[in-house]
N, C-alpha and C positions, 0 to 999 in steps of 0.2 A: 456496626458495619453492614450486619447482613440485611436490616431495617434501611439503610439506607441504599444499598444495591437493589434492593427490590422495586425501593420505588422509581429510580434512574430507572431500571427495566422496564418496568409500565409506563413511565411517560417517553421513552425513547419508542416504544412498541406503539403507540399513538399520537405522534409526532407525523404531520402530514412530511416531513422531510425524509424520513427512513423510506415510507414507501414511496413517493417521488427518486430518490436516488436508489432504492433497490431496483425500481423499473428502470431509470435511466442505463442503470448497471447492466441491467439483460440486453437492453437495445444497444449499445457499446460491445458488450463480449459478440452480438449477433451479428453486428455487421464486419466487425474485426473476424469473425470464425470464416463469415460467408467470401469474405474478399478473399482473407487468405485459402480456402478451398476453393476458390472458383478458377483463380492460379494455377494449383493442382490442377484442375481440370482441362484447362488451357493446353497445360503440358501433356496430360495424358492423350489429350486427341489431337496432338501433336507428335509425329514419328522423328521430328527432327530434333522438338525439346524435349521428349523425351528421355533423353541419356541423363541430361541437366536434373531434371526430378530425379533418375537414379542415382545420382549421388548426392543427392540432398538428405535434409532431415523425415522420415515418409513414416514416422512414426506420430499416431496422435497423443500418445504419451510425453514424448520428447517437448510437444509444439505446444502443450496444456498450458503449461508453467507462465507463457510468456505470456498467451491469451488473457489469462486469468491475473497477471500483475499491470491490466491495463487498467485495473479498477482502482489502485492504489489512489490517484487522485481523487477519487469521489467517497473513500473512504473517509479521504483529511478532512473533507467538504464538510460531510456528517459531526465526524470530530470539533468543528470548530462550531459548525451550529447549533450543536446541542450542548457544548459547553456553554458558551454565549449565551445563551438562550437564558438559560438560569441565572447569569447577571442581571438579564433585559428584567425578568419578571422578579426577581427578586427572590426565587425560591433557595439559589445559594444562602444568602443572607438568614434567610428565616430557617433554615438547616442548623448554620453556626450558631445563631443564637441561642437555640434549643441546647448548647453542649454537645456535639457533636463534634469530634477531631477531624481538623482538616485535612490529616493524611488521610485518610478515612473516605472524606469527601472526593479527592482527587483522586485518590484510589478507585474510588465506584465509579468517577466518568471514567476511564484508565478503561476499567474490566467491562462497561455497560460498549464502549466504541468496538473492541474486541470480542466481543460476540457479536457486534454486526459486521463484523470484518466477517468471520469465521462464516454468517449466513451469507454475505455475498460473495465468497473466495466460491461457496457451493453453489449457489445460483448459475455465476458464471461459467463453473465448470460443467454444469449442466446441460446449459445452453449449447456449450462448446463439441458437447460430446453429442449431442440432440442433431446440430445442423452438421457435423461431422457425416454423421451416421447416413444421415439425407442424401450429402451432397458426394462423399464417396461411396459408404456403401462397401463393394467386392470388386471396385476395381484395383485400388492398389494391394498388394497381395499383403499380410501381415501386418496392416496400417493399424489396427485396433489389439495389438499385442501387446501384452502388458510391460513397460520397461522397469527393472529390476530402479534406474535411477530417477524413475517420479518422485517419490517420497521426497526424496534428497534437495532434486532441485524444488519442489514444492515448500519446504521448511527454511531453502536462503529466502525464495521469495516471499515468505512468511516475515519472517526476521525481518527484512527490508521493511516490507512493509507495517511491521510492529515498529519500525527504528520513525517510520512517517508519520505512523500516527502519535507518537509521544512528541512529534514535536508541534504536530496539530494543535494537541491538548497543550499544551508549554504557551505557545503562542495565543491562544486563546488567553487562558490563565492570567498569563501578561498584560495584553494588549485590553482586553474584555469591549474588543467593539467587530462584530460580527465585518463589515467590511474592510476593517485595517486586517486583522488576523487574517481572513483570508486571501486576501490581495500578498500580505507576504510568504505566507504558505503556499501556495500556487507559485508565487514566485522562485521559492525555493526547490522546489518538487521538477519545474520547467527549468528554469536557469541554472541549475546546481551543475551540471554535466557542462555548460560552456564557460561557466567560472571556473569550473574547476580545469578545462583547459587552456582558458587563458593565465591561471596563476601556474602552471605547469611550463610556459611557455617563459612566462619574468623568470619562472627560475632559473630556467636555461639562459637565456639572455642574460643576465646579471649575475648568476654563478658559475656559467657555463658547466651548469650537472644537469646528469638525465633524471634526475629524483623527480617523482612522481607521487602527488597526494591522491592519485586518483583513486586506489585500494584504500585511502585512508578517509572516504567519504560513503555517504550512506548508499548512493546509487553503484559508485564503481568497488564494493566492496570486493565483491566476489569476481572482478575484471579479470582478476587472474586465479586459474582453475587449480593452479597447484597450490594456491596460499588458502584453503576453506578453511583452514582453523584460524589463520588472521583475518579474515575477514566477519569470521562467526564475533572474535573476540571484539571487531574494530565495533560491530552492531550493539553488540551486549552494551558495551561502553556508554554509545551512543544512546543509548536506552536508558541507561541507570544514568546517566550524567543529568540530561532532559528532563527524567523525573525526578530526580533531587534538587534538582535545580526549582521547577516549577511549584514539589512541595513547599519548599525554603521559600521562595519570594511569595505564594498564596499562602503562608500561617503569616510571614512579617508585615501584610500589605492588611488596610480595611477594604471589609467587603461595604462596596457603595450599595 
């Protein structure tokens, strides 16, 4: 296992794709940081808006979180490319044959995608915190104080984003052709929030109940703030089902 994580690690670390999407990564968190402080700013040399800033979110701890799960997409991106990629050239193949278990194998892309999460979750924030600093500065009073609930929301949007990338990996796994897997990945990651409101709405229609999947899906887990232990438990699921699932069908399937 640990022979074979290492070298997932060296060829994901020299993978013109990792550093194309860690760059893309920064220019994404930069213009997302700059738009939304320039807003701030708007308001503040505004005596009319203002009031409107003062009762908003004026903490940059609070506003990190969301910054920083705009990368989620290009996470899956990485995930499906560098899975793939080892179909294209064959080096899955030549792994297996060697005797090597494929929980094993699927385990090292698993853990190689998630330390590149873990390097662009910090990139991002970096960034975030970098043009932050620029573009307020000392004008809003307590803006860079530390919130007791970063951590917190930092670890749902981790888990989300952990619940994205196994299914990255799952789809890949499956599918093993770099533009089907991501064309449905992308799909799922975009459309999941308006599926999930239209089958919200049949059920209403045809049951006439307010029952709602939306906490029971990987984006709106955490929709509602008093349910964080169901929504922890809905992720976990969602994560161990994906990887059992994608173990299972890559030990019974040949590697081409």
């Amino acid at each position: 296992m640990i022979r074979i994580l290492s070298t997932d690690f060296y060829k994901a670390f020299r993978t013109p794709s990792f550093w194309i999407i860690s760059i893309v990564n920064i220019f994404c968190s930069l213009l997302l940081s700059i738009s939304m402080f320039w807003i701030f700013n708007v308001f503040l040399e505004n005596p009319d808006l203002e009031e409107v800033l003062a009762g908003s979110t004026q903490n940059f701890f609070q506003l990190a979180p969301g910054i920083i799960s705009s990368c989620t997409f290009l996470i899956g991106i990485f995930a499906s490319m560098f899975t793939v990629s080892d179909f294209n050239y064959g080096t899955i193949k030549n792994i297996a044959s060697k005797g090597y278990r494929r929980e094993y194998i699927y385990a090292s892309k698993f853990i190689t995608v998630l330390a590149f999460a873990i390097i662009n979750l910090l990139l991002s924030f970096i960034t975030s915190f970098i043009t932050a600093q620029i573009m307020i500065n000392n004008k809003i009073p307590d803006f860079f104080k530390f919130n007791n609930d970063f951590f917190a929301e930092i670890s749902k949007y981790s888990l989300q984003l952990l619940a994205y990338v196994s299914v990255a990996i799952l789809l890949a796994m499956l599918i093993r052709s770099l533009g089907a897997s991501l064309a449905v990945f992308l799909a799922f990651v975009f459309l999941e929030g308006s599926a999930t409101q239209l089958i919200n709405k049949l059920i209403h229609d045809l049951f006439k109940s307010d029952f709602s999947i939306t906490p029971y899906t990987i984006g709106g887990a955490f929709s509602v703030s008093a349910q964080t232990t169901q929504g922890i438990i809905v992720l976990v699921i969602y994560i161990v089902l994906t990887t059992a699932v994608g173990i299972y069908t890559f030990k019974m399937r040949d590697i081409n």
